[in-house]
py3Dmol code that shows the C-alpha trace and the ligand (Angstrom):
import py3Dmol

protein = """\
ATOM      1  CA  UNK A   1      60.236  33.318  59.786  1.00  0.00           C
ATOM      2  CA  UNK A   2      63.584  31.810  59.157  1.00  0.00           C
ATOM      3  CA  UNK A   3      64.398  27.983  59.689  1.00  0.00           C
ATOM      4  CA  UNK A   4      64.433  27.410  63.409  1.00  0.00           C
ATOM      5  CA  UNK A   5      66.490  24.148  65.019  1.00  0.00           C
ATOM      6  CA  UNK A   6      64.488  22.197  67.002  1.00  0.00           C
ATOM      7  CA  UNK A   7      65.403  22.416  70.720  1.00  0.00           C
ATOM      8  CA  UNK A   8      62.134  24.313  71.720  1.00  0.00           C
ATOM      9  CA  UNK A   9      60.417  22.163  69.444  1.00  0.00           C
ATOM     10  CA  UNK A  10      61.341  19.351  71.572  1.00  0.00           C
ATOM     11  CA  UNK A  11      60.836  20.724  74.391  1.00  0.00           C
ATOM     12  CA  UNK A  12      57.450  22.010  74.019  1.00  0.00           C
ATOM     13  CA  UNK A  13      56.640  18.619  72.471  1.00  0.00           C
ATOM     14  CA  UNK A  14      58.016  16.645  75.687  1.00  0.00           C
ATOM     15  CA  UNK A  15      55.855  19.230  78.330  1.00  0.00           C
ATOM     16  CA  UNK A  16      52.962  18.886  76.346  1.00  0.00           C
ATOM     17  CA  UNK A  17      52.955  15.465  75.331  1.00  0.00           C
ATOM     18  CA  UNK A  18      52.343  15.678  71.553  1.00  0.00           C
ATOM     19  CA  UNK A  19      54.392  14.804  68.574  1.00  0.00           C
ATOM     20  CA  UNK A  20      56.319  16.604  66.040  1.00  0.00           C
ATOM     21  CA  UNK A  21      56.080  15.285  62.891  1.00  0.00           C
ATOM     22  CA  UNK A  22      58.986  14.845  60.500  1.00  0.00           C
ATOM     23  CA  UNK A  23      57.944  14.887  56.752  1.00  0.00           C
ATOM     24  CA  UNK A  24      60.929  14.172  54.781  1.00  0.00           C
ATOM     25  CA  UNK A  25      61.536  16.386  51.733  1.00  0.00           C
ATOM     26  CA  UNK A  26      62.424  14.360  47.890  1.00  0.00           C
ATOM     27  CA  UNK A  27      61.387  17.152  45.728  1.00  0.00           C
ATOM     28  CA  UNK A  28      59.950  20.521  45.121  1.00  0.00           C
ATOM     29  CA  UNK A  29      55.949  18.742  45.727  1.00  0.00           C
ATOM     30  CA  UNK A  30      57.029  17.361  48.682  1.00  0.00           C
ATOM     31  CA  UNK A  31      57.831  20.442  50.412  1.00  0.00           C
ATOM     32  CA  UNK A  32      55.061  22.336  49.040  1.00  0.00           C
ATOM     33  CA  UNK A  33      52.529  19.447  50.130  1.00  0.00           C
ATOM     34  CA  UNK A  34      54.142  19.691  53.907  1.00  0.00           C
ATOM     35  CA  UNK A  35      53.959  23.338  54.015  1.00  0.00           C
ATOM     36  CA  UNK A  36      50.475  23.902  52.905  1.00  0.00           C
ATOM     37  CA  UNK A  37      49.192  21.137  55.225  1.00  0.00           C
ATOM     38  CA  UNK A  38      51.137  22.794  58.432  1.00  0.00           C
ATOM     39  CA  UNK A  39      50.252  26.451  57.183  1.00  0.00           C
ATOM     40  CA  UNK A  40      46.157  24.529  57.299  1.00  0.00           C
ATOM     41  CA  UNK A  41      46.829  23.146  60.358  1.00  0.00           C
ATOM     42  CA  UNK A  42      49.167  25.372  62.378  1.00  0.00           C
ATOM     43  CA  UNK A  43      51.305  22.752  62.962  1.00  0.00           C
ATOM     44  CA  UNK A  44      54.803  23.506  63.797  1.00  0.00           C
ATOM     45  CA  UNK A  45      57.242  20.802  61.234  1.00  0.00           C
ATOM     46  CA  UNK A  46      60.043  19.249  60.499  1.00  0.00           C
ATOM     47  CA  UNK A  47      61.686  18.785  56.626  1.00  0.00           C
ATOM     48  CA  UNK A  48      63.525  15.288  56.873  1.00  0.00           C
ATOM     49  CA  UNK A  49      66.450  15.379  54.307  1.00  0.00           C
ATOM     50  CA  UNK A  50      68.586  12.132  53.946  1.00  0.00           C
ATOM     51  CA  UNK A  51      71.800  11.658  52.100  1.00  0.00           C
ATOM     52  CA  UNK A  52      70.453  10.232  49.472  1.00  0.00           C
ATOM     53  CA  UNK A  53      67.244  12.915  48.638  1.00  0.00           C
ATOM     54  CA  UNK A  54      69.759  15.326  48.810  1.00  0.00           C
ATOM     55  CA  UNK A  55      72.433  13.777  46.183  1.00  0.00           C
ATOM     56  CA  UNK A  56      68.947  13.722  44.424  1.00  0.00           C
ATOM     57  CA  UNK A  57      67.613  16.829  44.402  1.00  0.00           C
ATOM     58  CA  UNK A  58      70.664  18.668  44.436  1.00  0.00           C
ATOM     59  CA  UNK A  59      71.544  20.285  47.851  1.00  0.00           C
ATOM     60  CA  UNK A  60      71.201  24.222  46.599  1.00  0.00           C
ATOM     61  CA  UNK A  61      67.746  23.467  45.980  1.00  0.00           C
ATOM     62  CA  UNK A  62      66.629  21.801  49.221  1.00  0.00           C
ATOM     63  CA  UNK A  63      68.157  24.047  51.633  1.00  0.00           C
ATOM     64  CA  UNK A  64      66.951  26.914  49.345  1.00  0.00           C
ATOM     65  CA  UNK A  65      63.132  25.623  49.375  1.00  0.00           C
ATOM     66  CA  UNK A  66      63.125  24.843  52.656  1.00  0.00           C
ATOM     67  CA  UNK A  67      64.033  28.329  53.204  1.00  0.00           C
ATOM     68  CA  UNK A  68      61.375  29.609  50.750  1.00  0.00           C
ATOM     69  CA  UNK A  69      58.446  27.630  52.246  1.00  0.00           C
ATOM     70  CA  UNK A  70      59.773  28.865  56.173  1.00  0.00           C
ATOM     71  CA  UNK A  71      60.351  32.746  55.364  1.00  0.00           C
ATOM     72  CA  UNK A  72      56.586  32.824  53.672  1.00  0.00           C
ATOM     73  CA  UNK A  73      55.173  31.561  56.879  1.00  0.00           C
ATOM     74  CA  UNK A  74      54.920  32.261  60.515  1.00  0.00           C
ATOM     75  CA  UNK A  75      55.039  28.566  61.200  1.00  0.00           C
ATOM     76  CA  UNK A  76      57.973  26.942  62.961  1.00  0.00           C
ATOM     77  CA  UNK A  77      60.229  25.165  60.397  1.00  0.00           C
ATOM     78  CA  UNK A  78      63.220  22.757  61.251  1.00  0.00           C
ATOM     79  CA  UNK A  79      65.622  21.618  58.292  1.00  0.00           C
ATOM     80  CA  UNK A  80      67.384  18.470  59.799  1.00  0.00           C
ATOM     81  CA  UNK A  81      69.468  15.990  58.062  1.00  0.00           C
ATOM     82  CA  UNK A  82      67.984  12.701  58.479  1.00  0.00           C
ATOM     83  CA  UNK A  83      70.504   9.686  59.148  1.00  0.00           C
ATOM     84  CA  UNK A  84      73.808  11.564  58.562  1.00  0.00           C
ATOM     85  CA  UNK A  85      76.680   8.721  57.998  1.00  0.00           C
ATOM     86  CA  UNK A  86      79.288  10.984  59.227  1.00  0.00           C
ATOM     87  CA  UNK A  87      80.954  13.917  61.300  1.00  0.00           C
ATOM     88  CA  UNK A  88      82.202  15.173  58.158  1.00  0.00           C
ATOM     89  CA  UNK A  89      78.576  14.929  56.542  1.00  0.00           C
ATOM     90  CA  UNK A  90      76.605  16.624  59.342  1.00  0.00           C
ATOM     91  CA  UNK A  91      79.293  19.558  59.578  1.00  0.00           C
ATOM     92  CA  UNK A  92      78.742  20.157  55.869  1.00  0.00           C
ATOM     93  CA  UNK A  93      74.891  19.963  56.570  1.00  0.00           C
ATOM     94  CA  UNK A  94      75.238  22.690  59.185  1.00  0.00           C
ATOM     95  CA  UNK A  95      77.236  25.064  56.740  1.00  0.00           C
ATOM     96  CA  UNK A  96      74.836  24.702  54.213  1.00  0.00           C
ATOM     97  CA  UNK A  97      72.197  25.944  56.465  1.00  0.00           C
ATOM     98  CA  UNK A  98      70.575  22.635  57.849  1.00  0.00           C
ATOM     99  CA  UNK A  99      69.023  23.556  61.562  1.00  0.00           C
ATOM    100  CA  UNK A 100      68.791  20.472  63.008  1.00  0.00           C
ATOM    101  CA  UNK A 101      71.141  17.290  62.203  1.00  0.00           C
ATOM    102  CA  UNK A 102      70.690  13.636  62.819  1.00  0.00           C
ATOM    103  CA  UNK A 103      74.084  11.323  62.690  1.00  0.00           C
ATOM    104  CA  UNK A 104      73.091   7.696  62.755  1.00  0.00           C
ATOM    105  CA  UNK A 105      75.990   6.001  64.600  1.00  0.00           C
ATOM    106  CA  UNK A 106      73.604   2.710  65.470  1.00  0.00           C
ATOM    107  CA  UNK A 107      76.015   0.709  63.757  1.00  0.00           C
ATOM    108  CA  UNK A 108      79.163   1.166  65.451  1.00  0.00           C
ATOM    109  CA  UNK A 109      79.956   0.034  69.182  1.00  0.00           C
ATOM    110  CA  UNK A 110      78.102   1.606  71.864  1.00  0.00           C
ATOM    111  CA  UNK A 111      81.477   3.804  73.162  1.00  0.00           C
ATOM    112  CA  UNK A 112      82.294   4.910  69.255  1.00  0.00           C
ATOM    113  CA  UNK A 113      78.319   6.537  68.690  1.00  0.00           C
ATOM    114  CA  UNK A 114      78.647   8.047  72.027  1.00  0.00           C
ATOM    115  CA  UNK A 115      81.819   9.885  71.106  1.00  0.00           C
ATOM    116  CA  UNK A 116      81.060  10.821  67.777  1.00  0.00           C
ATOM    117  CA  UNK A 117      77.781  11.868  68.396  1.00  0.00           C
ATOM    118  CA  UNK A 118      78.854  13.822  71.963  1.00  0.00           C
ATOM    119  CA  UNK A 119      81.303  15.761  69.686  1.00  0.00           C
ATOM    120  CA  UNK A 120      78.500  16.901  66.519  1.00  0.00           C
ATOM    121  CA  UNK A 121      76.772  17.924  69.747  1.00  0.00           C
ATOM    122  CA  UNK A 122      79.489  19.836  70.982  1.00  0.00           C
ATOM    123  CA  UNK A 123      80.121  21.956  67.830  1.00  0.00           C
ATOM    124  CA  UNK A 124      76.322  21.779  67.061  1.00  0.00           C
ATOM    125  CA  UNK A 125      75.512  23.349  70.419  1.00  0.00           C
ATOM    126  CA  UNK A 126      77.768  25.881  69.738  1.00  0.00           C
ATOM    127  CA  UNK A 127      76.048  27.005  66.274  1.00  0.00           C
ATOM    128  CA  UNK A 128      72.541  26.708  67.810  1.00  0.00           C
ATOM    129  CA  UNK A 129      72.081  23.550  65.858  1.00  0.00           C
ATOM    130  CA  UNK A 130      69.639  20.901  67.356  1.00  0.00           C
ATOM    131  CA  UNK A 131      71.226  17.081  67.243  1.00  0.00           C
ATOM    132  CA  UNK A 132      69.517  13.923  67.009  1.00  0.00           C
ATOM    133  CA  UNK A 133      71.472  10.810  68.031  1.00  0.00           C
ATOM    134  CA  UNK A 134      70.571   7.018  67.198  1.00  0.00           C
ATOM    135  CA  UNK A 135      70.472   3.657  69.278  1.00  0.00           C
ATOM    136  CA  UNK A 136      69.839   0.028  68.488  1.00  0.00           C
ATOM    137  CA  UNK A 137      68.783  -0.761  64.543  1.00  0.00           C
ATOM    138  CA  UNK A 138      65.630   0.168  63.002  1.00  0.00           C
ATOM    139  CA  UNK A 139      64.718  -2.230  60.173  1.00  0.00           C
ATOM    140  CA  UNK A 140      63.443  -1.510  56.612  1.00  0.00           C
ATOM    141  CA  UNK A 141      64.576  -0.073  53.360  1.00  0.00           C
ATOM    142  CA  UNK A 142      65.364   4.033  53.271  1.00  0.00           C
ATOM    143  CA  UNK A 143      67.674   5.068  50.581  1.00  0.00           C
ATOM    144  CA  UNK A 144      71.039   2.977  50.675  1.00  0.00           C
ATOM    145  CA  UNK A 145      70.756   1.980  54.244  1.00  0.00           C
ATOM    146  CA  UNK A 146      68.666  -1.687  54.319  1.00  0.00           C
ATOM    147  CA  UNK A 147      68.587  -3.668  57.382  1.00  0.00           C
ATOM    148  CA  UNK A 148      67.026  -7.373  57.532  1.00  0.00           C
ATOM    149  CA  UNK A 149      64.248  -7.667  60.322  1.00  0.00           C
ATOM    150  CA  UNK A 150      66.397 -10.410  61.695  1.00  0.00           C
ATOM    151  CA  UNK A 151      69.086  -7.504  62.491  1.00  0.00           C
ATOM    152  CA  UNK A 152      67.452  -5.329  63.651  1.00  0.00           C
ATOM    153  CA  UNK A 153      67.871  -4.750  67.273  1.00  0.00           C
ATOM    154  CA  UNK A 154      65.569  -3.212  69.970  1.00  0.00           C
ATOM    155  CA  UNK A 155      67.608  -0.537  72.004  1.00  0.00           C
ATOM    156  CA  UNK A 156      68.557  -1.701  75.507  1.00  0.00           C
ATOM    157  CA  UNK A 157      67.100   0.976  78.014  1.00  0.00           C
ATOM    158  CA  UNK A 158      70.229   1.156  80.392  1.00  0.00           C
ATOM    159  CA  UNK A 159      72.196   1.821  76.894  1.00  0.00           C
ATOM    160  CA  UNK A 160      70.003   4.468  75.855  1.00  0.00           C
ATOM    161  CA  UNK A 161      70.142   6.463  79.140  1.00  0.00           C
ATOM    162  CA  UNK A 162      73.686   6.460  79.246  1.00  0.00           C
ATOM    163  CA  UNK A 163      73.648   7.592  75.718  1.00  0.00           C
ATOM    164  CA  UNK A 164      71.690  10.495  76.665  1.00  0.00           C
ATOM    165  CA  UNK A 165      73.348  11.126  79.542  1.00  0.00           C
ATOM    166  CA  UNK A 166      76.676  11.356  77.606  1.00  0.00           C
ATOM    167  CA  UNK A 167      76.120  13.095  74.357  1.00  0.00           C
ATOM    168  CA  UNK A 168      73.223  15.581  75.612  1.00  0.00           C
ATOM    169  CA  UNK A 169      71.137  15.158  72.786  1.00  0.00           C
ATOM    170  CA  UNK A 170      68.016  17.236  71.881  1.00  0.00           C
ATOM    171  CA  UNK A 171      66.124  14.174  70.732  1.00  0.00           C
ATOM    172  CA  UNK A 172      66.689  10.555  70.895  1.00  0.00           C
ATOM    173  CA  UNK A 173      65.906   8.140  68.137  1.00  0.00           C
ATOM    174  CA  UNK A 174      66.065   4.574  69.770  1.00  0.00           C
ATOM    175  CA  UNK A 175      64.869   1.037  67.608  1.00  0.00           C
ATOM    176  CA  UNK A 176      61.953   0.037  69.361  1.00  0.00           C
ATOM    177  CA  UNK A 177      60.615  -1.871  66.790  1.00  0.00           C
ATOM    178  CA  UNK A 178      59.340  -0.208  63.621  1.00  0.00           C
ATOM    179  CA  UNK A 179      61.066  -0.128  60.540  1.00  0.00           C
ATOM    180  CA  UNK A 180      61.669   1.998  57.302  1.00  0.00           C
ATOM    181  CA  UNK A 181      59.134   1.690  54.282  1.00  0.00           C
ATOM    182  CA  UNK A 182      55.530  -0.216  55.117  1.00  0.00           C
ATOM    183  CA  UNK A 183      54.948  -3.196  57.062  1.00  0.00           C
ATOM    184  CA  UNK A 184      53.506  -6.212  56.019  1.00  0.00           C
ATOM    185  CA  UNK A 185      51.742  -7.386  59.398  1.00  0.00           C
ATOM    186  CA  UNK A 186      51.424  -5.136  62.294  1.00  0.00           C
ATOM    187  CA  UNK A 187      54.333  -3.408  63.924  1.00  0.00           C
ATOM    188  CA  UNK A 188      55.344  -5.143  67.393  1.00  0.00           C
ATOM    189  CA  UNK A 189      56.321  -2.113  69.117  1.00  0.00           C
ATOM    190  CA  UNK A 190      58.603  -2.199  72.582  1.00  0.00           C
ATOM    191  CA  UNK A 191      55.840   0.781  74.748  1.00  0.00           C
ATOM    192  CA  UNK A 192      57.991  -0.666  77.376  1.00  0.00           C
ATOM    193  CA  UNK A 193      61.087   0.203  76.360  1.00  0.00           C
ATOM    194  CA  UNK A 194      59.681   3.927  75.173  1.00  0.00           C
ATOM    195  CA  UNK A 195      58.295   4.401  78.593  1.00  0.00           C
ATOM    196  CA  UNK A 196      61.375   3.186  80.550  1.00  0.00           C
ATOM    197  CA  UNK A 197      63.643   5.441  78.552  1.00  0.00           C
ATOM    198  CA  UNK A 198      61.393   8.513  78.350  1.00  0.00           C
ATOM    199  CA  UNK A 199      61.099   8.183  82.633  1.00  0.00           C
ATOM    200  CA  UNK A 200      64.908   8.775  82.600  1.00  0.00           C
ATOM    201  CA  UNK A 201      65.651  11.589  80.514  1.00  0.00           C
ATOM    202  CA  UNK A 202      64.349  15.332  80.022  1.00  0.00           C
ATOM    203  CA  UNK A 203      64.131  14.812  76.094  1.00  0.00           C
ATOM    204  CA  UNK A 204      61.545  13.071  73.700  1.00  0.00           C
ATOM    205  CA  UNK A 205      62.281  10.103  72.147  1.00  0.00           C
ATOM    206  CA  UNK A 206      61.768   9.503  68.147  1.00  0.00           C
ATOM    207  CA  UNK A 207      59.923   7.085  66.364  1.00  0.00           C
ATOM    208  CA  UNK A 208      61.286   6.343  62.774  1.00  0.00           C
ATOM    209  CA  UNK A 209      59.279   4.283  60.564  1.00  0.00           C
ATOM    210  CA  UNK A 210      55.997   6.480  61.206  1.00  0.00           C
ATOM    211  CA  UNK A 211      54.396   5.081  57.954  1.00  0.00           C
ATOM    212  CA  UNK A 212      51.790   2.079  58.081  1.00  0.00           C
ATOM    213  CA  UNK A 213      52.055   2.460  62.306  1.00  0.00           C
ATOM    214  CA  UNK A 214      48.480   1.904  63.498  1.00  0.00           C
ATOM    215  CA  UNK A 215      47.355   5.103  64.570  1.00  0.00           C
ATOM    216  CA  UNK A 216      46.690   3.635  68.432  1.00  0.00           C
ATOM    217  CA  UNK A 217      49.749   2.671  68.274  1.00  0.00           C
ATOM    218  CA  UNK A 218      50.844   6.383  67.392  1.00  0.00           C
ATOM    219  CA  UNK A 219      48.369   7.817  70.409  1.00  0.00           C
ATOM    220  CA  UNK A 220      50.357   4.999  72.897  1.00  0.00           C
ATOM    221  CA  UNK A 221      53.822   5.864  71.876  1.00  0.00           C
ATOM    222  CA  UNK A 222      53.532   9.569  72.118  1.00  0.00           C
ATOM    223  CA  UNK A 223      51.629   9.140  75.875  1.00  0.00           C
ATOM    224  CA  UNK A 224      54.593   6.937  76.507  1.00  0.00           C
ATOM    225  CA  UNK A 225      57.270   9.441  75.652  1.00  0.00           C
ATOM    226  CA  UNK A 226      57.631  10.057  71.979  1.00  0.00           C
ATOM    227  CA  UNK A 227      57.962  13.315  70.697  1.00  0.00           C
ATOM    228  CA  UNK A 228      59.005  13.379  67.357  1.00  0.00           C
ATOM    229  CA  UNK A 229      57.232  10.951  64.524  1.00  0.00           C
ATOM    230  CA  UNK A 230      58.960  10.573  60.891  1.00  0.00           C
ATOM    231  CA  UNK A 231      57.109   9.984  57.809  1.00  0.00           C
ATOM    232  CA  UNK A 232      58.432   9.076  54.589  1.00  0.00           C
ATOM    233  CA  UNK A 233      56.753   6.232  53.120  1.00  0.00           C
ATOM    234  CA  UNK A 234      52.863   7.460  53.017  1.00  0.00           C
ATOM    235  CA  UNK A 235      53.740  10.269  51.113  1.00  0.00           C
ATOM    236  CA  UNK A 236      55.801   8.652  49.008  1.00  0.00           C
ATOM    237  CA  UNK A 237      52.842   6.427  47.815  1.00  0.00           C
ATOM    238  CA  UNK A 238      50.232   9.145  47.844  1.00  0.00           C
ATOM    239  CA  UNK A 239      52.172  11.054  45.235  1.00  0.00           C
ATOM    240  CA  UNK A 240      53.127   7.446  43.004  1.00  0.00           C
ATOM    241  CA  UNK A 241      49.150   6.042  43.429  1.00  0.00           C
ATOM    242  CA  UNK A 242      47.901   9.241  42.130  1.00  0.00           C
ATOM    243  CA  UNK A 243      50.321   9.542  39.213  1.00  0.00           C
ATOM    244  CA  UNK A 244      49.638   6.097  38.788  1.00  0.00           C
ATOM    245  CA  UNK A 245      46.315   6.224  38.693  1.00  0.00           C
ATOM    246  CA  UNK A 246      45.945   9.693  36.449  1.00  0.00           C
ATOM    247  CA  UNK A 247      48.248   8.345  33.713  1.00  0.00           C
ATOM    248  CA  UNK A 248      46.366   5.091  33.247  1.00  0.00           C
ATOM    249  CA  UNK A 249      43.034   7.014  33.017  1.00  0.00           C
ATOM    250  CA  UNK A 250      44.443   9.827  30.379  1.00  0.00           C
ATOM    251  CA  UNK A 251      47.553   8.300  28.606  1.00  0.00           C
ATOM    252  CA  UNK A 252      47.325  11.117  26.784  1.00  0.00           C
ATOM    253  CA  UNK A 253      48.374  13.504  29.615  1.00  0.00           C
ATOM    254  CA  UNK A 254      51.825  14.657  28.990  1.00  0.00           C
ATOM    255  CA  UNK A 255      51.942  18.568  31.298  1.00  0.00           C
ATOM    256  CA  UNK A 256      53.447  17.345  34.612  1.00  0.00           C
ATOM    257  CA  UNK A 257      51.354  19.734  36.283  1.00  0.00           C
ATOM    258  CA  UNK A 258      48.688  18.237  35.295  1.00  0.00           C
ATOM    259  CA  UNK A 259      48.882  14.965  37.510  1.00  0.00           C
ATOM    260  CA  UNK A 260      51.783  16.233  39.800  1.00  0.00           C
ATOM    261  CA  UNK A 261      48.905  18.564  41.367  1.00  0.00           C
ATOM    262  CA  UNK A 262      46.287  16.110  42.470  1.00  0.00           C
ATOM    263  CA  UNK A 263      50.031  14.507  44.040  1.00  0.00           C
ATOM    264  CA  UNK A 264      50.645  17.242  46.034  1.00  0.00           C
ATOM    265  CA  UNK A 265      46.878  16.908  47.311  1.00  0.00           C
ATOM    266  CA  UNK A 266      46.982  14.170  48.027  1.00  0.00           C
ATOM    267  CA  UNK A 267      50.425  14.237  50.231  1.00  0.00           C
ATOM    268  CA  UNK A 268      49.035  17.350  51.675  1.00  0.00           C
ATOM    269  CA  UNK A 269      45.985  15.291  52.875  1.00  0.00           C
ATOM    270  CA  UNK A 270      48.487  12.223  54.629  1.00  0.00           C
ATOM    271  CA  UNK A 271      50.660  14.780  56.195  1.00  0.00           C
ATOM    272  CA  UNK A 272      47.392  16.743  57.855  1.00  0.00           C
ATOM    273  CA  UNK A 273      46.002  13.459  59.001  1.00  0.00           C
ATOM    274  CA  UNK A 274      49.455  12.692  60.570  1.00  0.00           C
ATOM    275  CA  UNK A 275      49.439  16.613  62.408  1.00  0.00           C
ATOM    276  CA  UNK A 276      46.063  15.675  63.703  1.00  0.00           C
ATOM    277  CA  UNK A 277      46.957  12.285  65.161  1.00  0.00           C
ATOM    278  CA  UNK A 278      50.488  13.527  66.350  1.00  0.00           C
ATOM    279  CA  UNK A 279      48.503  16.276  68.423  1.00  0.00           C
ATOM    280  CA  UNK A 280      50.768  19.022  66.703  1.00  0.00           C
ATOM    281  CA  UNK A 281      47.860  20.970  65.210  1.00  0.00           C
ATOM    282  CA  UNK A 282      47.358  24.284  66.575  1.00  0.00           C
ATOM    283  CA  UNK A 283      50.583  24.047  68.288  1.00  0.00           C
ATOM    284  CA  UNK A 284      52.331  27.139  65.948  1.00  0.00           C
TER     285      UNK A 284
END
"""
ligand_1 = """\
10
LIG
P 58.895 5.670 56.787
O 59.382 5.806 55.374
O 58.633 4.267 57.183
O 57.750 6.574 57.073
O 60.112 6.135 57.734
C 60.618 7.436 57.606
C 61.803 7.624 58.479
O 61.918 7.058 59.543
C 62.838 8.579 58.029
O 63.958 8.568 58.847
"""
view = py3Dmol.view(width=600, height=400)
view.addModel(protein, "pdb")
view.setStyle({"model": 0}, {"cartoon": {"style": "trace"}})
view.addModel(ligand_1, "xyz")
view.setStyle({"model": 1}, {"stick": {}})
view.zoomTo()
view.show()
């Protein structure tokens, strides 16, 4: 079917308390890995595509192959910019043929994210494009954007409901204490703040970071109100490990196919484990 945004996504995802996950896209084994693990698992998806993947892999060929992988299938599949730095950048998403977009105004005061954000929605809405917004600062290292632990904030509750409230978002992406790129104790996550927010408004709130999250952790979130997970990081190792790990063995190897298949395996198998314990399997 062709891409889809992801308002009924969310919806479905909120009413039935599961997660949908968001597998972001950095090349053409990427989004074969995430399509052949939600076409195993009839798991409804979405492709994550930052900024910075898409100066990468050229932006013809990631709205065209998410468009390839969605028309083959019968299985629900968003194409949503991931952390979009601008008005200007998520309006050129949408007329390239994104379905969903994301604009990341957690760094600007509390009144200026509102009013950008409420107006993407506005002309978003319009188009049948799905909007993310973001609150507070999620830490970690994801493409250009890097943000010490010590700044990183936790979103204030009261904050977040009146962002909601004023920009009518489809999904909510509030800091709550995970961070881009792998962790090196255990996430402290704010449940607290997740299930204060999620009480207040009719939409699910997103958890960035997904990678390296302790999968009770995952279970807790969702009952508490999350509805949409991203991954980047997981897969992102899965495909270097097993490269890694094939061109050591056989330094003679020199067909990319050769090792860039077991990759794609092995990203297929971290992005079914992450339908499973999200809850969105059989939800197609
Ligand atoms: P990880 O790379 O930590 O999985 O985070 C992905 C993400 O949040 C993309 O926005």
């Amino acid at each position: 079917m062709p891409l889809v945004p992801m308002t009924e996504l969310a919806q479905q995802a909120k009413r039935e308390q599961f997660a949908i996950g968001q597998f972001n896209m950095n090349n053409l084994e990427f989004a074969k890995a995430i399509m052949e693990a939600a076409e195993r698992e009839r798991a409804p998806f979405i492709y994550g595509v930052s900024e910075g993947a898409m100066k990468y892999m050229g932006e013809r060929y990631v709205v065209a192959l998410a468009r390839a992988a969605a028309e083959a299938s019968d299985i629900p599949v968003v194409l949503h910019l991931d952390h979009g730095s601008s008005f200007e950048s998520v309006m050129h998403a949408i007329r390239l043929g994104f379905t969903s977009v994301m604009f990341d105004g957690s760094h600007l005061p509390l009144d200026e994210n509102i009013r950008i954000t409420r107006d993407i929605v506005r002309v978003a809405h319009a188009m049948g494009i799905s909007v993310e917004g973001e609150l507070g600062t999620i830490g970690g290292v994801e493409d250009d954007l890097s943000v010490a632990d010590d700044d990183a904030h936790i979103a204030k509750p009261e904050e977040a409901i009146r962002f909601y409230e004023e920009t009518g978002v489809d999904v909510l992406a509030i800091a709550v204490g995970t961070a881009h790129g792998m962790y090196k104790g255990k996430p402290h996550i704010r449940f607290d703040v997740i299930e204060e927010v999620a009480r207040a408004i009719p939409v699910p709130i997103v958890l960035h970071g997904g990678s390296g999250v302790p999968d009770e952790d995952i279970r807790l979130a969702i009952e508490k109100g999350v509805g949409k997970i991203n991954v980047n990081t997981e897969n992102q190792i899965a495909m270097t490990r097993t490269i890694r790990k094939m061109l050591q063995e056989k330094p003679d190897l020199y067909d990319p196919r050769k090792y860039l298949g077991p990759a794609i395996e092995a990203m297929r198998e971290v992005v079914q484990q992450k339908m499973r314990l999200f809850g969105s399997s059989q939800k197609a």
